[in-house]
TORMARTI-408635 format. One record per residue (C-alpha): residue number from 1; x, y, z. Coordinates in Angstrom, 2 decimals. Layout:
NODE    n        x        y        z
NODE  NUM        X        Y        Z
...
***
This chain:
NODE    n        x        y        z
NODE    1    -9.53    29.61   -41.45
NODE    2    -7.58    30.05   -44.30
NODE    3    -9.42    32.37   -46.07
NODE    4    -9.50    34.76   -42.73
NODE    5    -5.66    35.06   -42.46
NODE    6    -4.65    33.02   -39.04
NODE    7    -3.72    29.52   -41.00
NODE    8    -1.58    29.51   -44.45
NODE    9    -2.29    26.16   -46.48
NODE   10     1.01    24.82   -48.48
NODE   11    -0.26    22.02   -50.66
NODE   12     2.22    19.20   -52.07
NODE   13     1.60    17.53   -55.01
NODE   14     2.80    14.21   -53.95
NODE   15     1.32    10.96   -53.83
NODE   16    -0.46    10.35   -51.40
NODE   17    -1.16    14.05   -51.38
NODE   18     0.42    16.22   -48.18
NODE   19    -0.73    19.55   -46.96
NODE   20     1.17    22.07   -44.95
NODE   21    -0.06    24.31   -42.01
NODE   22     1.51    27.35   -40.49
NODE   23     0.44    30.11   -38.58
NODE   24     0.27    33.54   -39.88
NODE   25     1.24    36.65   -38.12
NODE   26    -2.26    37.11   -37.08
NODE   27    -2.37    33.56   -36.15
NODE   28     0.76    33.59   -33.93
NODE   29    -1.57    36.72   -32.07
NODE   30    -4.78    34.20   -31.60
NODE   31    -2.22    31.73   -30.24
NODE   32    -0.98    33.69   -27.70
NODE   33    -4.20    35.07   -26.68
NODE   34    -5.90    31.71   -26.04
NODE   35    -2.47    30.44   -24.34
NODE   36    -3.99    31.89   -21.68
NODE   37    -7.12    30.22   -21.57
***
């Protein structure tokens, strides 16, 4: 999902590793569309 533009991926370089997920602008859309559902 990444790679299509509705997730962004922060990865931490931290042990144990930690990774970050945010919406995108066109995420935040999707979201609100399938609020409804």
């Amino acid at each position: 999902m990444e790679r299509d533009g509705p997730v962004h991926r922060t990865i931490h370089p931290a042990i144990p590793p930690h990774v970050d997920y945010r919406l995108t602008a066109p995420g935040e859309t999707l979201s609100e569309a399938f609020g409804g559902v």
